[in-house]
N, C-alpha and C positions, 0 to 999 in steps of 0.2 A: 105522411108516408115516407118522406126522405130519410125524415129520423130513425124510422124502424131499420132502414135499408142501412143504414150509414153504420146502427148498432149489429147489426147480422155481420154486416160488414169485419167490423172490429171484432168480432169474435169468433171470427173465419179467420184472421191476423192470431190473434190469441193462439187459436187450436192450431195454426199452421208452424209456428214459433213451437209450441211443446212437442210436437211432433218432428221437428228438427232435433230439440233435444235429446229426445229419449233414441234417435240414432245417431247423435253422436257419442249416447250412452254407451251404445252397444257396441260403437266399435273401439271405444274404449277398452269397454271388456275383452273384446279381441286380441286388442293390443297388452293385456294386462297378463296374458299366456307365457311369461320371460319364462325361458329355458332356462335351467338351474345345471349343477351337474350332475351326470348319470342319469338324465331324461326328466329328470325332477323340476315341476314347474311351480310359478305361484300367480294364482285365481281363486279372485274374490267376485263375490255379488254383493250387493245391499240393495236394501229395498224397504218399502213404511208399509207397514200396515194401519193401519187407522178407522176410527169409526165418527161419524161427524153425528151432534145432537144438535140440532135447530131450537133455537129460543121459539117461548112461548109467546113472548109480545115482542114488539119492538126495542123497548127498551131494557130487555135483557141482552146478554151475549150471545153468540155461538161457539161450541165447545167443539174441537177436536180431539179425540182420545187417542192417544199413537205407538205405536213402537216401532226404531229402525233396528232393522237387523240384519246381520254381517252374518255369511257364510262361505267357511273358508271349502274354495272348491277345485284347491289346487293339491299339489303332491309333498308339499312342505308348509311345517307353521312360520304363523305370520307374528312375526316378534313384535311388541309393544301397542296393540293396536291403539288405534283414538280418532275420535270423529271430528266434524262439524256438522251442526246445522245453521242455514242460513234463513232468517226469516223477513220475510218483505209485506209490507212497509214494518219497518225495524219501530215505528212512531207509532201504531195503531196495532198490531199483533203482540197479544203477551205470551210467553213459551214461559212452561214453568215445570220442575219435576221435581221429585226426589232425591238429592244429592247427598253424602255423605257417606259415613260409615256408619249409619246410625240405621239405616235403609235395610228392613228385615223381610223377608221373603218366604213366602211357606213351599219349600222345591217338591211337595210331592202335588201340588197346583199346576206348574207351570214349570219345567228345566229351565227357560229361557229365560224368566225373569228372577232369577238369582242375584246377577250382581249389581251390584252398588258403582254410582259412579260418581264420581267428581269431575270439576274445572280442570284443564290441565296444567294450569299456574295460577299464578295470585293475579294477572295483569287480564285475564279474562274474562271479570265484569269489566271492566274497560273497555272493550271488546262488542261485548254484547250490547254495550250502551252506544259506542260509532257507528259499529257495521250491522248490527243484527246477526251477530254470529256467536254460538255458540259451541267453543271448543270444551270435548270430555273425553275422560278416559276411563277405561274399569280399574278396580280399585286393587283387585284382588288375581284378578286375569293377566298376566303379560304373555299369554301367545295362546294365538285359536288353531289348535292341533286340525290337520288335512279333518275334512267331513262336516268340523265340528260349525257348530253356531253361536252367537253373542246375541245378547239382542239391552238396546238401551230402550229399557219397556216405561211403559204409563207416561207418558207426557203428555201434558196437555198443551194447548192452543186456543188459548179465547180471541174470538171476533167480536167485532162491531159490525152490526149491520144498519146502517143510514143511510141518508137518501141517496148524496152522489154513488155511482158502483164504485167499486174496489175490486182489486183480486187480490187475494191473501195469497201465501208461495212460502213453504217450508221447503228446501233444496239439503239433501244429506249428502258428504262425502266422507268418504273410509279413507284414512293411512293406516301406513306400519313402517317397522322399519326397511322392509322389501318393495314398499311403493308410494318412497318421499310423496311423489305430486300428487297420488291421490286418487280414487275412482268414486265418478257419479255415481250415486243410487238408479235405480231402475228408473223408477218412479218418482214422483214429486207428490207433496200436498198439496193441490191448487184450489180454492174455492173462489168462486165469482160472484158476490152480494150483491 
């Protein structure tokens, strides 16, 4: 009985912990309203959408199917955009999508999933291999006009599910050149195996 308790426990720590985040998300976003001149501001959101496929046996994966997307919801464009995503444990989650210029789209599908994106330098499998981070940029995009939206679509996320738990955590953050440090996404990918 202590073991159940101990586990409820920890997963009352877990949700208490993302639930700090996601308000310090939002005052980020608060904070991300800079006055421009002539009342002209710059505000962004991001946020995942995602759909998770649960393996049929154990010793298959688990799939996440996702897209992050950036909407600019301020009074000016936002010059050069480029993300990251951060993935934890960097050693057991694999993130993989379609990068390139080679990346073809059918737009009367989907507006959103148009653009193609790349690494933002050559040093960024490097990157992915230390931290679990994956920096990208659009290929074809350098600014998201006032209204408009980006979105870096279809990525996938394979899980492992085995005996000990894990919690898997995709964390997304938006730059430009009008906000070096950067705003959390809304949301997070989080799953608990």
């Amino acid at each position: 009985m202590s073991d159940l308790l101990f586990e409820a426990e920890k997963k009352i720590r877990v949700l208490e912990r993302e639930i700090r985040e996601v308000k310090e998300t939002l005052n980020e976003i608060k904070n991300t309203k800079e006055k421009v001149n002539n009342g002209q501001y710059v505000s962004v959101i991001s946020y995942f959408t995602y759909s998770l496929l649960l393996p049929k046996t154990v010793e298959q994966n688990g799939t996440v199917i996702g897209n992050f997307v950036i909407h600019n919801t301020g009074s000016v464009p936002l010059e050069t955009p480029f993300i990251c995503l951060k993935v934890t444990p960097k050693e057991r989650a694999m993130l993989s999508a379609k990068l390139g210029e080679d990346v073809q789209y059918d737009r009367r599908l989907n507006l959103l999933v148009m653009e193609p994106w790349q690494y933002i330098n050559e040093d960024a499998n490097k990157i992915v291999e230390e931290k679990g981070e994956f920096w990208l940029k659009p290929i074809h995009i350098s600014q998201i006009e006032p209204g408009q939206k980006l979105s870096f679509s279809n990525f996938q996320l394979k899980f492992e599910i085995r005996e000990e738990q894990t919690t898997y955590k995709v964390e997304g953050f938006f730059y430009c050149k009008q906000l070096t440090n950067g705003v959390r996404a809304l949301n997070n990918i989080v799953i608990h195996v």
